[in-house]
C-alpha positions in Angstrom: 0.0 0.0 0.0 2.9 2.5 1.3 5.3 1.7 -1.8 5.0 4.4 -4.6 3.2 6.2 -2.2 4.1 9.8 -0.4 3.5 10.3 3.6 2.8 13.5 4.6 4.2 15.4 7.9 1.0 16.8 9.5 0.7 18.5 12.9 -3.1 18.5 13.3 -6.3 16.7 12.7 -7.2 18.8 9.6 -4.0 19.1 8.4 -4.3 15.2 8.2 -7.6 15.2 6.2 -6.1 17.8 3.8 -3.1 15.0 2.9 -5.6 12.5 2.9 -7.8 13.8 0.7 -5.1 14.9 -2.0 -3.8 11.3 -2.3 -1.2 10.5 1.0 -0.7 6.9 1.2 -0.2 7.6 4.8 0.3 10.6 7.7 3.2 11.2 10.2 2.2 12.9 13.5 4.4 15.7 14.5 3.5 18.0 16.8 6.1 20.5 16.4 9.2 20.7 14.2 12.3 18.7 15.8 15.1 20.8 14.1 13.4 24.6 16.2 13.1 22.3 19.6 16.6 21.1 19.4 17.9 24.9 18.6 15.8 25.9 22.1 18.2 24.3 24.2 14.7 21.4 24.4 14.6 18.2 24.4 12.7 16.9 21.6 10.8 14.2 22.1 7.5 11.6 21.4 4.1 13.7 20.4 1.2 14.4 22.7 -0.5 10.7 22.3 -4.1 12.9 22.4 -2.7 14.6 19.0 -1.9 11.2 17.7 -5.5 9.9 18.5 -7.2 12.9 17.3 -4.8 12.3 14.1 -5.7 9.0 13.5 -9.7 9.7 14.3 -9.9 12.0 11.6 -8.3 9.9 8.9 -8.5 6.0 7.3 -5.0 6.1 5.6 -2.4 4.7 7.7 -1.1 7.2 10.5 2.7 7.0 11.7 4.5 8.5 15.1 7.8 9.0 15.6 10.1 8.0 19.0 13.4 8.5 20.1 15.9 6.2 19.0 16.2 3.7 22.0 13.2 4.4 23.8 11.5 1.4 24.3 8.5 3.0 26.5 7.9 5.5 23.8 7.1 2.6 20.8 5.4 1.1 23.9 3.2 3.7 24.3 2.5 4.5 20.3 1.9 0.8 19.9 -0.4 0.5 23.3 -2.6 3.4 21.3 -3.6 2.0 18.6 -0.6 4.0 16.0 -0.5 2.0 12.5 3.8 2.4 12.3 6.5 3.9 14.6 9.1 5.8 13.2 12.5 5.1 15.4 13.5 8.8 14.3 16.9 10.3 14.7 15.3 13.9 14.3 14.1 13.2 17.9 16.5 13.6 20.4 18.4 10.3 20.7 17.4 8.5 23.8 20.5 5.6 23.6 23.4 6.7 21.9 24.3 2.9 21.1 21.1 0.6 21.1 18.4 1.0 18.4 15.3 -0.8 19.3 14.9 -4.5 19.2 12.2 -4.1 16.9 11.5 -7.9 16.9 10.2 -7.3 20.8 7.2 -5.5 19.1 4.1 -6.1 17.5 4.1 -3.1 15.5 6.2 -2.5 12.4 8.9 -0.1 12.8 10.2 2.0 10.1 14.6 3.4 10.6 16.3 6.3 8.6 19.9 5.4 7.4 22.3 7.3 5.5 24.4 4.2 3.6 23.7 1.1 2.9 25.6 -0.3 6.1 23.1 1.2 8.3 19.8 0.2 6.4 20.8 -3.4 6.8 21.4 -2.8 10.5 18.2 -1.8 11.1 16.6 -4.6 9.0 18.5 -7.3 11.0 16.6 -5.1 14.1 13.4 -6.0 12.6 12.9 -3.0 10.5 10.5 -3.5 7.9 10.6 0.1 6.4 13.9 2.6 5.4 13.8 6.0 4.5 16.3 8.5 4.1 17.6 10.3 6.9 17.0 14.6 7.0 15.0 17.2 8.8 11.2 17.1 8.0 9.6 20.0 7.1 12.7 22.4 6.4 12.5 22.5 2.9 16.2 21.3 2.9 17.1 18.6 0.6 20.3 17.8 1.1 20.2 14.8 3.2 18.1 13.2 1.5 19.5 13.5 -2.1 23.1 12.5 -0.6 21.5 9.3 1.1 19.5 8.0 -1.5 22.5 8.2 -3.7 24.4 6.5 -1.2 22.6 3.5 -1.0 21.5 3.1 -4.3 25.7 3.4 -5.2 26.0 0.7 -2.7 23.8 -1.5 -4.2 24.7 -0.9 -7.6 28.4 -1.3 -6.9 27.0 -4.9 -5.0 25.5 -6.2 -8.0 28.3 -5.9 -10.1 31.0 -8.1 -8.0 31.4 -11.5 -7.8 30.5 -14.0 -5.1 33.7 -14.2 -3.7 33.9 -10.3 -2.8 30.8 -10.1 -1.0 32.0 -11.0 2.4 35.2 -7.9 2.2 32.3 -6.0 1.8 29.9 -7.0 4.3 33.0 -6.1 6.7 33.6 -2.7 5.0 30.0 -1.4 5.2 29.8 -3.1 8.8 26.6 -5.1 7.8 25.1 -8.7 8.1 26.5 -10.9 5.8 23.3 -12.6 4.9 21.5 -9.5 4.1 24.4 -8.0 1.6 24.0 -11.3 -0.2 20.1 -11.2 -0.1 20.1 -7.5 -1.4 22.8 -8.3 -4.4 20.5 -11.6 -5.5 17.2 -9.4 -5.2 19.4 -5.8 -6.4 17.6 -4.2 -4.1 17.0 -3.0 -0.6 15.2 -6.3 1.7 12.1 -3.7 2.1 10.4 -0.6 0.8 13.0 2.3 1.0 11.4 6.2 1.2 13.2 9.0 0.6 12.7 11.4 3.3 13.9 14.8 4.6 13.0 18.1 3.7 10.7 17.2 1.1 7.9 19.9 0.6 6.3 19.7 -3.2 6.5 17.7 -5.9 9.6 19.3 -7.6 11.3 17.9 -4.6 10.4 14.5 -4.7 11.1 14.8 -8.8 14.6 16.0 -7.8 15.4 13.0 -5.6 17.3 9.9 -6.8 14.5 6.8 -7.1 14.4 4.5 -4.7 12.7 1.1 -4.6 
């Protein structure tokens, strides 16, 4: 349903039946914009869980939430309500500095940015089951998100084109599962539906970023 799709950032109820109505496979919940907490000195974390129900009330796409890298109780507490994905977001401020989630401990599917192909597979061997691009939503700045697709879709292009016998040199260079970087030069592709995320505000944005699958 998601893949082809585009999931708009929405900070209110109406703002989430606007995105619905003009063709949003899905809605993020945000209450405010992580990038101005963070410059506040604030820490930025999980939306008001009455936002996210109000959200998801007012809509029948899919609705997603985002929580702090690490924290468990937060993807607790967006899975206990009833949220449709949670977004393990680094745009958050980081809760564990060296543990993503152990997404396999939850019912819920959990979507992970990454910036290379390394990471992405990380995060699938966590139980990921969604990757996007990692940047600053609603900014307007591209960047991130042109630099990271490319990334990852170099990786996997350079993948395809070696032999067998190279794969496991560089499993170790890009610090992922060896299983995986096998599975995604056989399939020449990312394991599961990869976004491009991070700044994007219009169209022309999303037309000026690499495709991913």
């Amino acid at each position: 349903m998601l893949r082809s799709g585009v999931i708009m950032v929405e900070v209110n109820a109406k703002q989430a039946r606007i995105a619905e109505e003009a063709g949003a496979c899905a809605v993020m919940a945000l209450e405010h914009v992580s990038a101005d907490i963070r410059a506040q000195g604030s820490v930025a974390r999980m939306s008001d869980p009455q936002l996210i129900k109000e959200i998801k009330q007012a809509v029948t796409i899919p609705v997603m939430a985002k929580a702090r890298i690490g924290h468990f109780v937060e993807a607790q507490i967006l899975e206990a309500i009833g949220i449709n994905y949670v977004d393990e977001s680094e745009v958050l401020t980081v809760a564990d500095e060296d543990n993503h989630l152990n997404k396999h401990n939850f019912c819920i599917p959990i979507v992970c940015g990454c910036r290379n192909l390394g990471e992405a597979l990380c995060r699938i061997r966590e139980g990921a089951v969604m990757i996007r691009t990692k940047g600053e939503a609603r900014t307007g700045n591209i960047i991130e998100a042109v630099r990271h697709v490319r990334s990852v879709m170099g990786d996997i292009r350079v993948l395809r084109n070696m032999d067998d016998d190279e794969v496991f040199s560089f499993a170790k260079k890009i610090a992922a599962p060896y299983d995986l970087v096998m599975q995604t030069k056989q399939l020449r592709r990312l394991l599961v539906v990869h976004f491009a995320a991070g700044g994007l505000e219009d169209a022309m944005d999303s037309s000026s970023t690499p495709s991913s699958s």
